[in-house]
C-alpha positions in Angstrom: 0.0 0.0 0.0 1.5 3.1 -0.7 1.6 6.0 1.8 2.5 9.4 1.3 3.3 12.3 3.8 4.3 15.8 4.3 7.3 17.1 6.4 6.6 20.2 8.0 9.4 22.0 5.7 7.2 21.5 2.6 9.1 18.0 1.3 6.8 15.5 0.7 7.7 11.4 1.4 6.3 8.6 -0.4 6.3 5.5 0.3 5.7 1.6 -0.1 6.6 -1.8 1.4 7.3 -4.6 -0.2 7.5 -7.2 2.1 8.9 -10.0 -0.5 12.2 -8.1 -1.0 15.1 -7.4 1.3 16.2 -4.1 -0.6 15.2 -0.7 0.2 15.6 1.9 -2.8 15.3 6.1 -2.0 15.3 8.9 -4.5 14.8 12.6 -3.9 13.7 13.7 -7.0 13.7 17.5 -7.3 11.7 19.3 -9.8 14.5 20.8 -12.0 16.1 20.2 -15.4 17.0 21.3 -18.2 13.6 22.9 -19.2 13.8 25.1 -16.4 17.7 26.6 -17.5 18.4 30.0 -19.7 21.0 29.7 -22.6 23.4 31.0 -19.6 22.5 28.6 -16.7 22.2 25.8 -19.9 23.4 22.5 -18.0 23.6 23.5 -14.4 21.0 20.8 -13.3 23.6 17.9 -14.5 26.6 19.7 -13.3 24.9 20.2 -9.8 24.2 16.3 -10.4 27.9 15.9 -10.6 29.0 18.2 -8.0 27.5 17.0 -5.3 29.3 13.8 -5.3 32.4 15.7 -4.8 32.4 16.1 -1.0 30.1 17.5 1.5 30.8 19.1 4.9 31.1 15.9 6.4 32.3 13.4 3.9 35.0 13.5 1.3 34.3 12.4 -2.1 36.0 8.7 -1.5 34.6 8.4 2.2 30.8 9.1 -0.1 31.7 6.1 -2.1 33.5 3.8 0.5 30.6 4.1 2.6 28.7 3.0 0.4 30.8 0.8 -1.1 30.9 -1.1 2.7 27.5 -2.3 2.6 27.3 -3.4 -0.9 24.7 -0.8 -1.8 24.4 1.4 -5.1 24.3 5.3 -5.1 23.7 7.5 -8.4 22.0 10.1 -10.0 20.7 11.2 -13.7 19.4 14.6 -15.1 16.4 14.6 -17.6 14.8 17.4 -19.1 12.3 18.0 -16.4 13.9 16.4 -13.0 16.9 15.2 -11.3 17.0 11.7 -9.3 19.1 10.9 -6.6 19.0 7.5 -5.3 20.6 4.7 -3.0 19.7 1.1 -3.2 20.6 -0.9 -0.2 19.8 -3.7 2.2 16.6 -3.4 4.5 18.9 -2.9 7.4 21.1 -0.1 6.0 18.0 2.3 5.4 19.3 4.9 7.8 23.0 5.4 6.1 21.1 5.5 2.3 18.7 8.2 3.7 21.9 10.1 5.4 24.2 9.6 2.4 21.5 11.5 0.2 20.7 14.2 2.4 24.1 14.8 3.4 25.1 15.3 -0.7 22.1 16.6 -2.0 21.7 19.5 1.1 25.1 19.9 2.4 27.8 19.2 -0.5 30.5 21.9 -0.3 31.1 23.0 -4.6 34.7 23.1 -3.9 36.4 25.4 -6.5 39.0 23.2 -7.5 36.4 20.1 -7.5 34.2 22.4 -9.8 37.1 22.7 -12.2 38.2 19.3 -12.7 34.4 18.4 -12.9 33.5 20.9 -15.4 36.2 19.0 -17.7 34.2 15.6 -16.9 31.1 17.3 -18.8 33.2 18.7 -21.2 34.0 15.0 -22.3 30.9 13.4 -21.9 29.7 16.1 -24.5 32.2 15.6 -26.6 31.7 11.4 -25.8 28.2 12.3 -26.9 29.1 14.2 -30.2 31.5 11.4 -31.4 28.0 9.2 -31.2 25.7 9.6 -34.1 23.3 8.2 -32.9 22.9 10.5 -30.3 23.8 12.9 -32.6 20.8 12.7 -34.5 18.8 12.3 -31.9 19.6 15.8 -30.3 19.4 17.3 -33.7 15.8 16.2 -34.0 14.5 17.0 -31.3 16.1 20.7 -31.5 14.9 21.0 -34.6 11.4 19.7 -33.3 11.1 22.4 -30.3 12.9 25.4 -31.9 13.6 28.0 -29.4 11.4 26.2 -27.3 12.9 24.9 -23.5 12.4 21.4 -24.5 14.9 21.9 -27.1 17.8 22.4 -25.0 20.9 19.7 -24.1 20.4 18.2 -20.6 24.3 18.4 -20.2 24.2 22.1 -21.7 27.4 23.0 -24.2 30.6 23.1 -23.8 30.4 26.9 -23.1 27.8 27.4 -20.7 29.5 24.1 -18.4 32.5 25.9 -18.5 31.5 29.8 -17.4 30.2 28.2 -14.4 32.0 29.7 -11.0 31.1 28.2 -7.6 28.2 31.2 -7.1 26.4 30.6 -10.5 26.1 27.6 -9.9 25.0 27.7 -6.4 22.6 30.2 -6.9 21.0 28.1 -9.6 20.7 25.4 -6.9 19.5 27.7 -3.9 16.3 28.9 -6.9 15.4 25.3 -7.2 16.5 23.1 -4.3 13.6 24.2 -2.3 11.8 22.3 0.4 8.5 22.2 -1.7 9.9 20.7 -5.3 11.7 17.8 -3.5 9.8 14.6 -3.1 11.7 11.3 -1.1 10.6 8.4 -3.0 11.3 5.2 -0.6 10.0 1.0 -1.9 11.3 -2.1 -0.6 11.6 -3.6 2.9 11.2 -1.3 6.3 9.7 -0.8 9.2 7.0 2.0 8.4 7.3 3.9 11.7 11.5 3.7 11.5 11.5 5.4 7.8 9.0 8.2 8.9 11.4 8.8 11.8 14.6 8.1 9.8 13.7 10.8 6.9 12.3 13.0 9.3 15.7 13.4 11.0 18.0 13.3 7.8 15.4 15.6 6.0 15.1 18.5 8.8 16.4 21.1 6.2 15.2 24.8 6.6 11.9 25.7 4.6 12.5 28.6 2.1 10.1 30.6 -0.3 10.2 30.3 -4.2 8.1 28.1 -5.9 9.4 26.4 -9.5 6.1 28.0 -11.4 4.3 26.2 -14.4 6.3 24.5 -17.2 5.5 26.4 -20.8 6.0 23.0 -23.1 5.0 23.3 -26.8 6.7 22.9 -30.1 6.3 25.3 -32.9 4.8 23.0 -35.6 5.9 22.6 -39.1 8.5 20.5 -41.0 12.0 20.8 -40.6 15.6 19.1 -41.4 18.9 18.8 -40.4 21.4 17.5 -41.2 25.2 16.7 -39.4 27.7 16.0 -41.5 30.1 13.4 -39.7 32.9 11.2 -41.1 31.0 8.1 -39.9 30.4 4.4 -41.6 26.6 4.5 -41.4 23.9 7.4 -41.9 21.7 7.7 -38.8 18.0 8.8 -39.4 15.8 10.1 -36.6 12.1 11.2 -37.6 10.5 13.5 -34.7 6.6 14.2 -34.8 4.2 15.2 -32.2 3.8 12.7 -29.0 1.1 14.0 -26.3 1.5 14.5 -22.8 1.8 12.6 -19.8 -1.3 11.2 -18.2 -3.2 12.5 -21.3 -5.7 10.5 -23.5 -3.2 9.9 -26.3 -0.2 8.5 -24.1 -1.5 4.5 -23.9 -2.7 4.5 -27.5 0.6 5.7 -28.9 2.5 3.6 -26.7 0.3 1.0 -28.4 1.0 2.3 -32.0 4.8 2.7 -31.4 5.0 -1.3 -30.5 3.1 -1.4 -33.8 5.5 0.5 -36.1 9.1 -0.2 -34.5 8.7 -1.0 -30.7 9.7 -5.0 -30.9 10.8 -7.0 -32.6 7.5 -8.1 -34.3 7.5 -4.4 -35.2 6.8 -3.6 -38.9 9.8 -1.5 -39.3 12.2 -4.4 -37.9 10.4 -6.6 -39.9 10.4 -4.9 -42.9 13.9 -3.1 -42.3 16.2 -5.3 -40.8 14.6 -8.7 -40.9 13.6 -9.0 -45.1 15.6 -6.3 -46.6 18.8 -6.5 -44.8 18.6 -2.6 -44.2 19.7 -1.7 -40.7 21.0 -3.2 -37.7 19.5 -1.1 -35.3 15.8 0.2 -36.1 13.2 1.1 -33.5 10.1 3.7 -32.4 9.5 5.2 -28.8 7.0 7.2 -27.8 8.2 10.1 -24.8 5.9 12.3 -22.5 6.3 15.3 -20.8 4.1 17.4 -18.3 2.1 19.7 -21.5 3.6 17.7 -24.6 5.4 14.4 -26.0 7.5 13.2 -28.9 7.1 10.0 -31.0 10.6 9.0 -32.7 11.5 6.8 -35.4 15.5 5.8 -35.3 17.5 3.7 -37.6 21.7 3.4 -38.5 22.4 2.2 -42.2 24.8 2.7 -44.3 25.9 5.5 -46.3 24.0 3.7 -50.2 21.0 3.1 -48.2 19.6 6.0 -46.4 17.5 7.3 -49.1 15.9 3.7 -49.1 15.7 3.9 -45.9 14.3 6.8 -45.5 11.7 6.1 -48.0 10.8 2.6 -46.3 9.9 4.7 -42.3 8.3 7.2 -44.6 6.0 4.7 -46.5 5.1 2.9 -43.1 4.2 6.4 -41.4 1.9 6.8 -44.8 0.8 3.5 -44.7 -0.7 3.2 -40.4 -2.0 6.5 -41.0 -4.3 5.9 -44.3 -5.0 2.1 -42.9 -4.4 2.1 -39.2 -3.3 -1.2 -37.3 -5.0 -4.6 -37.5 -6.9 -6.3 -34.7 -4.2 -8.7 -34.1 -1.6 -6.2 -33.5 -3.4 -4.1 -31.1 -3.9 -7.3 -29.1 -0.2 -8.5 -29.4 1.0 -5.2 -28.4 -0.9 -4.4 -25.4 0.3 -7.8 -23.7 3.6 -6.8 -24.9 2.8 -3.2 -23.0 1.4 -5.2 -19.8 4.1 -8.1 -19.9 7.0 -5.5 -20.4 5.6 -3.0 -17.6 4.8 -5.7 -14.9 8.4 -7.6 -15.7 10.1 -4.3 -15.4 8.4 -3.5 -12.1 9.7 -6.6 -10.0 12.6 -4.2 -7.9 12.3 -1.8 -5.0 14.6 0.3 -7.5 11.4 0.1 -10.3 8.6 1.0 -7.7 11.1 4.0 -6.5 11.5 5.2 -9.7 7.8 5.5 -10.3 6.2 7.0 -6.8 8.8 9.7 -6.8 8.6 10.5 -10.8 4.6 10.4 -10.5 4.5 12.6 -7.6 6.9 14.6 -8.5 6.2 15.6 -12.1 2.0 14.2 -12.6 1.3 15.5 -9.1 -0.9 12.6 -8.2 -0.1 9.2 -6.2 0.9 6.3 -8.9 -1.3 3.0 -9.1 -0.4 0.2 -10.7 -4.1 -0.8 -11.4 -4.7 2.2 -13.2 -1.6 2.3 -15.0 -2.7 -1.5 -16.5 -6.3 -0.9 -17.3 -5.3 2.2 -19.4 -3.2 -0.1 -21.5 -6.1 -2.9 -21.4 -8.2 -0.4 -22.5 -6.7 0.6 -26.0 -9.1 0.0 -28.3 -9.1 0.8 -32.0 -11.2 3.8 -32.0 -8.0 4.9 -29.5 -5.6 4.5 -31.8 -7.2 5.6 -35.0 -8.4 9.1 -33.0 -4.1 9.3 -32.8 -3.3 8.9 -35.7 -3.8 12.5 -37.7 -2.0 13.8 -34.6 1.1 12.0 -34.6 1.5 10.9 -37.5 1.4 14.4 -39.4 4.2 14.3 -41.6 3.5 18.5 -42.0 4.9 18.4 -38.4 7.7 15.7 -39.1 11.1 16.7 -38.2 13.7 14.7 -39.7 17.6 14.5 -39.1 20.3 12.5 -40.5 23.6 12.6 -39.1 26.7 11.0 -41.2 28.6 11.5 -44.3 24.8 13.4 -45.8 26.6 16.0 -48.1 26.3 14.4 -51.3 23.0 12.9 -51.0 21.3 16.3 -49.1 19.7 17.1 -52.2 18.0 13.5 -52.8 17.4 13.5 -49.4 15.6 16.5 -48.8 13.4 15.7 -52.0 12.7 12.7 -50.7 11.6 14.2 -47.4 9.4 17.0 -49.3 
């Protein structure tokens, strides 16, 4: 049964016991990302990610990870575009030193100059990590080229210039606007002793409350066709197709989630089928569908070589053409939304999983999660579902399409192709 509460500084605990499991899983998830950054603060919420692993007022960076290191447990962190997740998974019996360990970094880490330094070079190659990856590659150039000016359209690591002007009081100050009491929830799953974790966070999470509020996400995308293209001295030419998604918890998420098993979600997918398995196309060739708080993206990915991509190409185009005029049969709609249930209920068999959602549902959808709900929305597709999508997200007017590789010579094709 999942509980939630409110500590009297405004940061709100949720919780649920799992009395099968012997692992207890936290994350304070705070309600900042890269949607909420300027061009100038562009990648503070990962660099704060990083920093605060680099020593606190009472830990060192190596006593952090020999500590944890001592009990067998796991402690990390990621950035998306609209959070940042701290977490600890350890055994049942070490929940008070994963609940101090994250409250000690996450409130009371020092930003030591010279730490910031060498850290700020650490970004600076996982950027430039990330730019010798096409695939990635094309995947940020999409969705850029989706969102326009838009917030969602900035890098969750930020560029190479904005990580590096950072000083020590930029980047606090950044923290100290969105670090409040109110836009951090403590996600805890696994084994424990109910009474013992309200006590345990109570004591670790007895931080000061402060005014501010993080205000109302503005998520849109301006609409309209667009291209880009990277030229990079590559083997293959990596495609990514962007069109409008829809928003978490709205009507259209479960039906697309549907569709995108449809077109290039599985294996059984018609893409993989078509692509990889009877043409000999593409190694790698897939669809996902991804929601945000106002909006979502569905994407369309696949590496071939160099000869190919206009065939390519053509082939994810024709499919796109082809669900939309004729939608999906009966037999996939059923195969896909056991493949939705199987997938989800496999995937959620870990304190870590159960974490991951309270504290992202609360957090971000502003509601409790149930897993109840969460499978009759998928049992609940039906045709009419997906076929009320399908002018939505599958409007090529609204496609946005980029190709990273060696694209020069073949731009012009390309872009003919694309229309």
């Amino acid at each position: 049964m999942i509980q939630q509460k409110i500590l009297p500084n405004g940061i709100r605990l949720i919780y649920e016991q799992m009395e099968h499991v012997r692992s207890f899983s936290m994350g304070v998830w705070v309600d900042t990302g890269s949607v909420r950054e300027t061009k100038e603060t562009a990648g503070a919420s990962h660099l704060i990610e990083h920093m605060v692993f680099k020593g606190t007022q009472r830990r060192s960076a190596e006593q952090i990870a020999v500590e944890m290191d001592a009990v067998g447990g796991n402690l990390n962190a990621f950035t998306s575009k609209e959070c940042t997740c701290f977490y600890a998974k350890v055994l049942d019996e070490h929940m008070a030193l994963a609940a101090d360990i994250l409250s000690d970094i996450v409130f009371h880490s020092v930003f030591d100059p010279a730490e910031l330094k060498k850290e700020q070079g650490v970004v600076v190659e996982e950027i430039l990590m990330n730019e010798d990856n096409p695939e990635d590659v094309s995947a940020e150039a999409s969705n850029m080229a989706f969102f326009g000016s838009e917030p969602l359209a900035g890098p969750i690591l930020g560029t190479k210039e904005s990580v590096r002007a950072f000083t020590r009081e930029t980047l606090l100050a950044y923290k100290n606007e969105h670090y409040l009491p109110r836009n951090i929830v403590v996600a805890c799953a696994g084994h424990f002793d109910e009474q013992a974790l309200i006590e345990t966070v109570a004591r670790f999470f007895d931080i000061p409350a402060r005014d501010g509020c993080a205000g109302q996400l503005d998520e849109s995308f301006p609409g309209g066709r667009r291209t880009a293209f990277v030229e990079k001295d590559v083997e293959q030419v990596h495609l990514c197709i962007t069109l409008p998604g829809f928003a978490r918890d709205s009507d259209g998420q479960f039906p697309l989630a549907v569709l995108s098993n449809v077109i290039g979600g599985s294996m059984s997918s018609r893409l993989f089928q078509t692509i990889r398995e009877r043409l000999g196309l593409a190694y790698s060739v897939y669809s996902f569908p991804t929601s945000f708080t106002t909006t979502g993206t569905f994407t369309l990915y696949a590496g071939t070589g160099e000869k190919q991509a206009g065939e390519v190409l053509g082939r994810m185009m024709d499919e796109i053409a082809s669900v939309r005029k004729n939608g999906v049969t009966k037999e996939e709609l059923e195969r896909c939304r056991e493949q939705l249930k199987g997938n989800y209920l496999l995937g959620m068999e870990s304190s870590g999983s159960h974490m991951n959602v309270l504290g992202k549902t609360l957090l971000l959808q502003k509601r409790e999660y149930n897993e109840a709900e969460m499978i009759r929305r998928i049992e609940c597709v039906t045709m009419e579902d997906v076929e009320r999508i399908l002018p939505v997200c599958l409007e090529w007017e609204n496609a946005c399409v980029a190709l990273a590789g060696r694209v020069g010579k073949q731009k012009k094709a390309l872009l003919e192709r694309i229309g």
